[in-house]
C-alpha positions in Angstrom: 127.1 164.7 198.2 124.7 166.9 196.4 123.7 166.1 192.4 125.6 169.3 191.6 128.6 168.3 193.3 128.7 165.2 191.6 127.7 165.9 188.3 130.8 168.4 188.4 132.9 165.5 189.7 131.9 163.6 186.4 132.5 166.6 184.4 136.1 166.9 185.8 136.5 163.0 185.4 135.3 163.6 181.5 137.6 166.3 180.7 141.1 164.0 182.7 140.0 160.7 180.6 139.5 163.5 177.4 142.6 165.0 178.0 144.4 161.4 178.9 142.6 159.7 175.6 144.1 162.9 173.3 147.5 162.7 175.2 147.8 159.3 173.9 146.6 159.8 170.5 149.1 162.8 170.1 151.8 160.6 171.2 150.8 157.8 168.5 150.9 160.8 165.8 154.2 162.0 167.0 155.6 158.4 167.0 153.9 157.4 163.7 155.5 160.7 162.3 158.5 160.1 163.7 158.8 156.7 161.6 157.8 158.5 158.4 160.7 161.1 158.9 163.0 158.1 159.3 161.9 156.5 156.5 162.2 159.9 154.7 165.7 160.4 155.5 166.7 156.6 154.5 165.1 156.7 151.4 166.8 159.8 150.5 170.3 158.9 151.4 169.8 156.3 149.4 168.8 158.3 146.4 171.8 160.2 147.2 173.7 157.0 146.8 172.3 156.1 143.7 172.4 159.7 142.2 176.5 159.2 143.6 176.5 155.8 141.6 175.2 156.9 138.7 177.4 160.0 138.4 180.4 157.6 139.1 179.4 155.2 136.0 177.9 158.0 134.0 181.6 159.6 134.2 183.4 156.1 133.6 181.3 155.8 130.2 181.7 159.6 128.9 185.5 158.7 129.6 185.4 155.3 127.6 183.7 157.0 124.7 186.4 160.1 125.0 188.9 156.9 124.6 187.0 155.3 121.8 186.8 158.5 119.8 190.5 159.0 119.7 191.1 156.0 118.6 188.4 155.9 115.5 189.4 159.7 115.5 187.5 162.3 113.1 187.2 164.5 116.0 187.5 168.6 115.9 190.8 170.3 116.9 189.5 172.6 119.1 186.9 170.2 120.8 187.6 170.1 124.5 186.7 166.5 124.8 186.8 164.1 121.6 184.1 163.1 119.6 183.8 161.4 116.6 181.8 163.1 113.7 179.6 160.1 112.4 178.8 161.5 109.1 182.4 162.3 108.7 183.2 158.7 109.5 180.3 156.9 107.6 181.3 159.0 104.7 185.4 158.4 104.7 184.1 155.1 105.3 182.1 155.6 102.0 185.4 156.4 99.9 187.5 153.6 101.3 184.5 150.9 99.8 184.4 153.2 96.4 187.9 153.2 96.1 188.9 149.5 97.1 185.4 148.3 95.0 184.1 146.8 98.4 180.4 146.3 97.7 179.2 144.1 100.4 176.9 145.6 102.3 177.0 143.8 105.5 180.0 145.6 106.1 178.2 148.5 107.8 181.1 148.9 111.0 184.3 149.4 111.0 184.8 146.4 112.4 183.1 144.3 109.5 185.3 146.7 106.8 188.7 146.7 108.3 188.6 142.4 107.4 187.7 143.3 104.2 190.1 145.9 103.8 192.8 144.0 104.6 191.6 141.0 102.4 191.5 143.5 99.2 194.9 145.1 99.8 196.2 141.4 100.5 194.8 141.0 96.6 196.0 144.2 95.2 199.5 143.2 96.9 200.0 139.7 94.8 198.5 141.2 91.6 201.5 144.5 92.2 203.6 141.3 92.7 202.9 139.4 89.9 203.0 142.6 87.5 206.2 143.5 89.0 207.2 139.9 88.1 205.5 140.3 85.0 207.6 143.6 84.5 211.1 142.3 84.9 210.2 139.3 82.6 209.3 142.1 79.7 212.5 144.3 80.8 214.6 140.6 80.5 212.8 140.1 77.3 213.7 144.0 76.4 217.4 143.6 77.2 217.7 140.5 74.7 215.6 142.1 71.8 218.3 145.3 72.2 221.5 142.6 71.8 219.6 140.9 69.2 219.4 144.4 67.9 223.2 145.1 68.3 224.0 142.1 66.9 222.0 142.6 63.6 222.9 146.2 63.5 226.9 145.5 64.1 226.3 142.4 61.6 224.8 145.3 59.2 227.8 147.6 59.5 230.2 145.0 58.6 228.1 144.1 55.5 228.1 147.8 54.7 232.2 148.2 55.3 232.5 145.1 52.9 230.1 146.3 50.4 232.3 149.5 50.5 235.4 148.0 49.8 234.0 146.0 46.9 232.9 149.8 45.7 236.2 150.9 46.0 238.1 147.8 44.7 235.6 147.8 41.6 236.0 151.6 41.0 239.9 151.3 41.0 239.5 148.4 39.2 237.6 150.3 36.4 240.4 153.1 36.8 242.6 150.5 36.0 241.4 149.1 33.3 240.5 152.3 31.8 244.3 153.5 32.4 245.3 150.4 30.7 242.7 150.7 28.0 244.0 154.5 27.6 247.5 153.2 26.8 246.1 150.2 24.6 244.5 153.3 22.7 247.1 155.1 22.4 249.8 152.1 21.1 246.5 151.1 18.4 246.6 154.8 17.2 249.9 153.5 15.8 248.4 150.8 13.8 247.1 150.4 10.5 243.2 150.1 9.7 242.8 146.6 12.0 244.4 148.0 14.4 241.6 150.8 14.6 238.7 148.0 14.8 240.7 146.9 17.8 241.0 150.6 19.1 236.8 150.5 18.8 236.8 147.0 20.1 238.9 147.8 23.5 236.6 150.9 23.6 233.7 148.8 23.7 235.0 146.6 26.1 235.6 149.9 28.5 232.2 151.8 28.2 230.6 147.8 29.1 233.4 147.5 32.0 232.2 151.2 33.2 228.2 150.3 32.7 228.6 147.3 35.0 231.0 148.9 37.6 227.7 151.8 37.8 225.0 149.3 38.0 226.5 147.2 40.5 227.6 150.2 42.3 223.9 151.5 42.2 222.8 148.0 43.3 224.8 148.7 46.2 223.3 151.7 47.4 220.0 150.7 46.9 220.9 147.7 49.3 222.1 150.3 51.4 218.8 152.0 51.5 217.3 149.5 51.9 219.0 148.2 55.3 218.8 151.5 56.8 215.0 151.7 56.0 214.6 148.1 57.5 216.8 149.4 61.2 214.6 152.1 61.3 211.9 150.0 62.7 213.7 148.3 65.1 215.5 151.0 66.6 211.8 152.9 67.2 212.5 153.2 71.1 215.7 155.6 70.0 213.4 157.8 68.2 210.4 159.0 69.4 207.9 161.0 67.0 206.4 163.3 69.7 205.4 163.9 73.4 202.2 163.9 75.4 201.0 167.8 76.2 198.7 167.1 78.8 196.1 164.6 79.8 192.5 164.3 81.3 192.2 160.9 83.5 188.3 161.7 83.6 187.6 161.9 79.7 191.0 159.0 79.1 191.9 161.4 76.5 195.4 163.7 76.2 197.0 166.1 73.6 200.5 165.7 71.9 203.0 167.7 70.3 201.8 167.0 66.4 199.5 168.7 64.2 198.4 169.4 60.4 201.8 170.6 60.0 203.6 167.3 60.8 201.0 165.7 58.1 200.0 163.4 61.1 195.9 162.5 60.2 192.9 161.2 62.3 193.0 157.1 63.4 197.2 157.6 63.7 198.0 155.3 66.7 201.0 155.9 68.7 202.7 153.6 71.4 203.2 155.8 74.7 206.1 154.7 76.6 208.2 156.4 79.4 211.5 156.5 80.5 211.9 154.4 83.7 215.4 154.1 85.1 217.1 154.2 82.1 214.7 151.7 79.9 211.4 152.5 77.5 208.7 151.6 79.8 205.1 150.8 77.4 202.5 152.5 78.5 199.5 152.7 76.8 198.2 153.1 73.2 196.8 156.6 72.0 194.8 156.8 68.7 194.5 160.6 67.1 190.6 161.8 67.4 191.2 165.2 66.2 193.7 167.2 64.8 194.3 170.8 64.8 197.5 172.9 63.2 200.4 172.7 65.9 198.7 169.9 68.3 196.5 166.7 68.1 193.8 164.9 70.2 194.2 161.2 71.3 192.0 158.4 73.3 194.1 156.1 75.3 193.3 152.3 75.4 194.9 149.2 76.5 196.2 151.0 79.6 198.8 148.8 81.1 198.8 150.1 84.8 196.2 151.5 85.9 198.3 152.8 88.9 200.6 154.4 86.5 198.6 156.2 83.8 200.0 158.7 80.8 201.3 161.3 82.0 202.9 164.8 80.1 205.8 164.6 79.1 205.3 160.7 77.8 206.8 159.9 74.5 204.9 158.5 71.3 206.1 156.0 69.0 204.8 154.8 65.6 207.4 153.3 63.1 205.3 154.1 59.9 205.5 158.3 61.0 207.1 160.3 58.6 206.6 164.1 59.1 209.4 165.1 56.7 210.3 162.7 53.9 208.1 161.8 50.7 208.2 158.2 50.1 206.7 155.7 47.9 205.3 152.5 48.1 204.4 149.2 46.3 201.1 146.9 46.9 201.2 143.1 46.9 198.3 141.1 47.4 194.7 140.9 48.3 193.1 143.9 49.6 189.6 143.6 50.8 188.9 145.8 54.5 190.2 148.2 53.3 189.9 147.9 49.8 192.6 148.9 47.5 191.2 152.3 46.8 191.1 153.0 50.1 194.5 151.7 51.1 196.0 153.9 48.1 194.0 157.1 49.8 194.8 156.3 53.3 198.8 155.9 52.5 198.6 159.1 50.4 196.9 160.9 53.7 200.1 159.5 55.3 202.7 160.9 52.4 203.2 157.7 50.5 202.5 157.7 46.8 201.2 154.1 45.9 203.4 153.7 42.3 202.1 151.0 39.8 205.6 149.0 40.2 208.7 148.6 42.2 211.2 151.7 40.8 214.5 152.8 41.9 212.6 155.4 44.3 210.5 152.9 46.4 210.6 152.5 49.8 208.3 150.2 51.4 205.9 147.0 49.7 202.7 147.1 51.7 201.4 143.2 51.8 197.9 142.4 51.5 195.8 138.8 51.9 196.7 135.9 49.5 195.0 136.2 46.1 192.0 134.1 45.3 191.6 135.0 41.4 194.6 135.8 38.3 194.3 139.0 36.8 191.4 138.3 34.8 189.4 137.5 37.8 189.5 133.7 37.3 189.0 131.9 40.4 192.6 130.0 40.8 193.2 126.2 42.4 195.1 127.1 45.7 195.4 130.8 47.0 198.6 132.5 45.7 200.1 133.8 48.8 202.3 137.2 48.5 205.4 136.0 49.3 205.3 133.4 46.3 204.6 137.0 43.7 207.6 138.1 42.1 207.1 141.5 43.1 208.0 140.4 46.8 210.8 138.8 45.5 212.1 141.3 44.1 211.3 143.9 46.8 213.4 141.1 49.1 216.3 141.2 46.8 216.5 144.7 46.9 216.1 145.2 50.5 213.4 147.0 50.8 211.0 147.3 54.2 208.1 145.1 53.7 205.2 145.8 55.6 202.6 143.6 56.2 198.5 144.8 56.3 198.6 143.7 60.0 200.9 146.2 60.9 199.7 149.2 59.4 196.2 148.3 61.4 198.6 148.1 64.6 199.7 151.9 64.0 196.4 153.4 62.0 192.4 152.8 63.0 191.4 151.9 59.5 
């Protein structure tokens, strides 16, 4: 074989083992590529499972939280799918703790408050129940006070019928005896001389017979007067001295019915009671700030029930009221705060004349402290108290309302 021959042999042997050698290395990069397109595929079924997975719990959550906002609730109308409004929620939330005075602030959830809740209207239940319980003692005690009252006032009436018929019996009595004394006149017109002095003497007798009949009938009216000044106190509920106009729960003041023209002043105080199934129900206490012509303003204090507040319409009591009638008063006792000055100007603002002594035209004896000095400012021994003066005596004997210092603070800021 020639060199040429042969090195073309070689060349042809190159080229096969060339070609053989790339075969094989084509076939390695198909097969290795092969693998990586399998492992493509795996890996993304599996993310297709995952993505499937997630969806799957993604929609099982938004469904749970659809359930749980219905159930906490603030959620739109018109939303297609629930949701609670937080700041609606933290803010109702907000106004459940103002309103029940809830002030711990762990209780940030609903679940910490609702405990709480429950635990204040647990307490707000047994203090309604022991005011209710409180309430039916005061209408028990209101019931006996009212038959104490009908008993006194039919005890009263009977007095009054008897004191009548004494008036009566004495008046015909004194008819009577003036009749008789008439005739006895007219039989001694028939007499000598002594039988005149007789005539003046049975005369006499008469006119004395006729001054006693009038002073003992006068003592009976005045006893009259004086028991039907005393009832008026206790039968206050029956008449009520004005109403409440209208109120303001954010300033605790209101306005009532009464003015300049009713004579009512500043520092009046008023019970406020309502009418609650048939029975005066006390409400609060209203003391006037201001007072204008036809109408007055008050401050409300010692509020009963807060849950039941004054409202219009609400009646106002004070037993020591008088728009109409002048009427006159005595003093008895000590008066230090306020001083007796005062007092005399305070009662006269009210349209009670203080007079010096008790007079056929008096109707109250306003009872200071017990005196410490006589009337000469000597310090005494032991205290005289006002029920031991003579005055008071006498203001008892006639019947007349006694009111002690105590009370007029009770109805008047002084």
């Amino acid at each position: 074989m020639s060199s040429s021959t042969r090195g073309a042999a070689r060349i042809s042997v190159t080229w096969m083992i060339s070609v053989i050698v790339m075969f094989f290395v084509a076939l390695a990069f198909a097969f290795i590529t092969n693998q990586d397109l399998e492992s493509a595929k795996n890996a993304l079924s599996e993310s297709q499972t995952a993505e499937a997975q997630a969806k799957e719990q993604l929609l099982e959550e938004v469904g749970q939280f659809s359930t749980v906002c219905e159930k906490v609730g603030w959620t739109g109308e018109d939303s297609g799918r629930p949701r609670t409004d937080i700041d609606a929620m933290a803010l109702n939330l907000q106004g459940v703790r103002d309103a029940l005075g809830i002030t711990d602030a762990t209780a940030g959830t609903v679940q910490d408050l609702l405990p709480l809740v429950v635990s204040k209207y647990d307490s707000i239940s047994k203090e309604l129940q022991t005011a209710r319980g409180r309430l039916k003692t005061l209408n028990d005690e209101l019931a006996s006070e009212r038959s104490s009252l009908a008993d006194v006032t039919r005890a009263k009436d009977a007095e009054l019928a008897q004191l009548r018929q004494e008036s009566v019996d004495n008046r015909q009595k004194a008819d009577d005896q003036e009749s008789d004394l008439t005739a006895r006149i007219a039989r001694a017109n028939q007499l000598t001389g002594a039988a005149e002095a007789e005539t003046s003497r049975i005369k006499d007798e008469k006119e004395e017979a006729l001054r006693a009949a009038a002073k003992k009938e006068e003592k009976l009216q005045n006893i009259n007067r004086g028991l039907s000044s005393a009832l008026r106190f206790q039968q206050e509920p029956e008449r009520p001295d004005g109403e409440v106009l209208a109120t303001s729960a954010e300033l605790n003041l209101g306005w009532v019915n009464l003015g300049k023209r009713n004579r009512l002043a500043a520092g009046t105080r008023f019970r406020v009671v309502s009418e609650v199934r048939g029975k005066m129900e006390l409400k609060a206490w209203a003391t006037v700030t201001s007072v204008e012509n036809s109408m007055a303003e008050v401050r409300f204090d010692s509020v009963v029930d807060s849950f039941n507040p004054v409202a219009k319409g609400d009646l106002i009591f004070n037993p020591l009221f008088d728009p109409i009638g002048e009427r006159n008063a005595v003093l008895a006792g000590r008066f230090s705060s306020p001083g007796e000055k005062d007092m005399i100007a305070f009662l006269r603002n009210m349209g009670i004349t203080v007079q010096p002594e008790l007079k056929d035209d008096t109707h109250y004896l306003v009872v200071g402290s017990a005196l410490y000095t006589d009337e000469d400012g000597e310090n005494l021994e032991e205290p005289i108290q006002p029920s031991e003066l003579p005055v008071y005596q006498e203001a008892e004997s006639r019947g007349l309302v006694i009111v002690p210092l105590h009370q007029i603070r009770t109805f008047f800021a002084l």
